[in-house]
N, C-alpha and C positions, 0 to 999 in steps of 0.2 A: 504493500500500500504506500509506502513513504518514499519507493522510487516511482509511483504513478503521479504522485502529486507533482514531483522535480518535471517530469516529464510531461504534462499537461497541467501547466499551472493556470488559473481562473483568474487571480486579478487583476496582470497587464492585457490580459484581453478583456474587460471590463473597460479598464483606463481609456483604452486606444479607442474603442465607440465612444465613448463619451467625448474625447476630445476629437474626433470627428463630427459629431452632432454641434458640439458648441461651435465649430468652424461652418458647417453649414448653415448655422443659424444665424450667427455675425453676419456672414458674406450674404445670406436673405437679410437684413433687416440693413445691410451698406445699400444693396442695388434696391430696393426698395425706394429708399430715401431718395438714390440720386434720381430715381424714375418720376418720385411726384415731385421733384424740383422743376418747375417750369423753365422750358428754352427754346433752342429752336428746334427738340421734337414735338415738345407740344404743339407750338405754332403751325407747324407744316400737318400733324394731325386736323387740326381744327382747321384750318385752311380746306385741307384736299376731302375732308367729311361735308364741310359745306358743300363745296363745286361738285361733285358726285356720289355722293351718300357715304352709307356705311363701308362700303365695300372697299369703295377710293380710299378711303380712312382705312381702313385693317390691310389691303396690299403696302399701303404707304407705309405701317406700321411694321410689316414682314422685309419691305427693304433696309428702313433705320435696324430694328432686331439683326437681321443678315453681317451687318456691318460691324455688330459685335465680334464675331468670330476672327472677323480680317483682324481689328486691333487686338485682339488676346493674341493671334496667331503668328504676329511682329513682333507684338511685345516680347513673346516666350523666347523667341526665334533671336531674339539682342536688336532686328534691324534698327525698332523707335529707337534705343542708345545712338548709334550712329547717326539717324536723320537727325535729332537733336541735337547731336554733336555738332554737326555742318550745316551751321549757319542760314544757308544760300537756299539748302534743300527745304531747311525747313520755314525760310520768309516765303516759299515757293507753294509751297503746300497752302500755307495761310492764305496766299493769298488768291489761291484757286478759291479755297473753302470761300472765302468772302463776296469774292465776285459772283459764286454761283448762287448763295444765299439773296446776295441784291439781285440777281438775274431774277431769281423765284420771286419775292418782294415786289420788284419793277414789275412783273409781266400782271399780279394783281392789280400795281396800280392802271399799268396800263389799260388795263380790262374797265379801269374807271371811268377814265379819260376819253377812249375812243366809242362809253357808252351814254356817254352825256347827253349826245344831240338825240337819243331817241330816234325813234321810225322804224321803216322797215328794213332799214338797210343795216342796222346791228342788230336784228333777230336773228337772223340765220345763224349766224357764225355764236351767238349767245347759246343756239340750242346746240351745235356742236361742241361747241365747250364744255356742256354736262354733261355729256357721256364718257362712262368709263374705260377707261384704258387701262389691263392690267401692266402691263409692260412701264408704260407712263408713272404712273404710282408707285409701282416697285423703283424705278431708276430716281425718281426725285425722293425718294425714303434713303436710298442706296447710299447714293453721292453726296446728300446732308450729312451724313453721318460720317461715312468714308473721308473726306474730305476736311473732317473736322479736326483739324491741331488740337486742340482744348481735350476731345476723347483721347486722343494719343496720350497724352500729359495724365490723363486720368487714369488710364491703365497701368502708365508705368510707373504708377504712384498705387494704385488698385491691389494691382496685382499680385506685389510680392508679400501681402498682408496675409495671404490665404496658400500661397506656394510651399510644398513642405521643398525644403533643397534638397532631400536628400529622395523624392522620385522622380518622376517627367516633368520637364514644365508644361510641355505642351499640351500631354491629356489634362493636366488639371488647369491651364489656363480654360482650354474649351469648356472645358469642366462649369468655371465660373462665368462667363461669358454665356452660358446654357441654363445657368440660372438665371441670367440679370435677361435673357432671351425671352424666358416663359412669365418673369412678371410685368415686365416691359410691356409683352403681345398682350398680357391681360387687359391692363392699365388702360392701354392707348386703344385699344378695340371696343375695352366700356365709354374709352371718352370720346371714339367714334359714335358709338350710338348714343350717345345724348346729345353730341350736335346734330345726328341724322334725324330726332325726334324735334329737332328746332329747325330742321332745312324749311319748311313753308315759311316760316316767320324769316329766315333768312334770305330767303329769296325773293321778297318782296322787293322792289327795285329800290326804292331809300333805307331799308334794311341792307341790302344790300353792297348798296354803293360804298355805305358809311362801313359795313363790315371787311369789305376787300381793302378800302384806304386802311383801314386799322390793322390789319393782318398784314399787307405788302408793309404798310412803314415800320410797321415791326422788325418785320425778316428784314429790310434794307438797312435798318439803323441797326441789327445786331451784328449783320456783314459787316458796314463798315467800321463798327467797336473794332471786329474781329481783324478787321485790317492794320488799325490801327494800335492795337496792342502789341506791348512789346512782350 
């Protein structure tokens, strides 16, 4: 009996769940928190739920989620180290993210502007506009996120909180980046359906008008923060 016990002992396999549980619990209640911080995935949620329902809103949602994987998958990999390192690469990067953010921002307002004069002549292209594109959705969810310096900076501050050094980094970046996947998708697809339950209201044309200026000046003045930050 007294070499069965040396030989299967009970209480570092106790230990070892338990401090795995409180790590998976930390890292749900970190990506939690950064998820209900409003930015520019909420915005672009709320945006692309308005312009085409729920749907628009949860593919939009699966491309920003998607874009988790890429930053764990750099991070784990050392590239973020080096793009940070170099300067050049990483004003470069920013300043993609920004101009593509005021791209999104600008083309709302634009949607303002060129619907001002009313008539027949900007219905057509208004009822084109609200149709669903998954493609469209997933790529403006994608490249927000992708594109984003600030998530880089987040990861490679993120991630080594939850990395044991001494096994892969890679599976368990995915790992964590598969958590912050599944609350994120929750989150942003409940907060697509409560705009999609306010699209009539939204879409009344001074509803409207007044919600796309607010939403484009939004995303334009966070790109150009984003530009400007050093």
């Amino acid at each position: 009996m007294p070499e069965h016990r040396r030989i299967f002992p009970q209480h570092p396999i106790e230990k070892d769940i338990s401090m795995d549980l409180h790590t998976f619990l930390t890292c749900l209640a970190a990506v939690t928190l950064l998820t209900l911080t409003p930015g520019v995935d909420t915005m672009l949620i709320i945006r692309n739920s308005a312009r085409g329902g729920w749907w628009d809103g949860a593919v939009s949602s699966l491309g920003i989620c998607s874009g988790l994987f890429i930053h764990a998958s750099i991070s784990a990999l050392g590239i973020s180290i080096l793009l940070l390192q170099t300067a050049w690469a990483f004003t470069a990067l920013k300043i993609v993210g920004a101009c593509y953010l005021i791209w999104l921002g600008g083309s709302s307002l634009w949607k303002v502007v060129t619907h001002r004069g009313g008539g027949v002549r900007f219905a057509e292209p208004a009822v084109r506009e609200q149709r669903f594109s998954f493609l469209r959705s997933f790529r403006e969810g994608f490249l927000s996120n992708v594109l984003n310096p600030k998530a880089i900076l987040f990861y490679m501050a993120f991630l080594p909180q939850f990395i044991d050094p001494t096994g892969p980094p890679l599976s368990q970046s995915l790992l964590v980046a598969t958590i912050h996947f599944t609350v994120a998708m929750g989150y942003q697809c409940l907060l697509a359906s409560m705009v999609d339950r306010a699209r009539t209201w939204l879409q009344q044309p001074k509803i409207s008008r007044i919600f796309d200026t607010l939403t484009g000046s939004v995303l334009v003045y966070i790109g150009a923060r984003l530009a400007l930050d050093r």
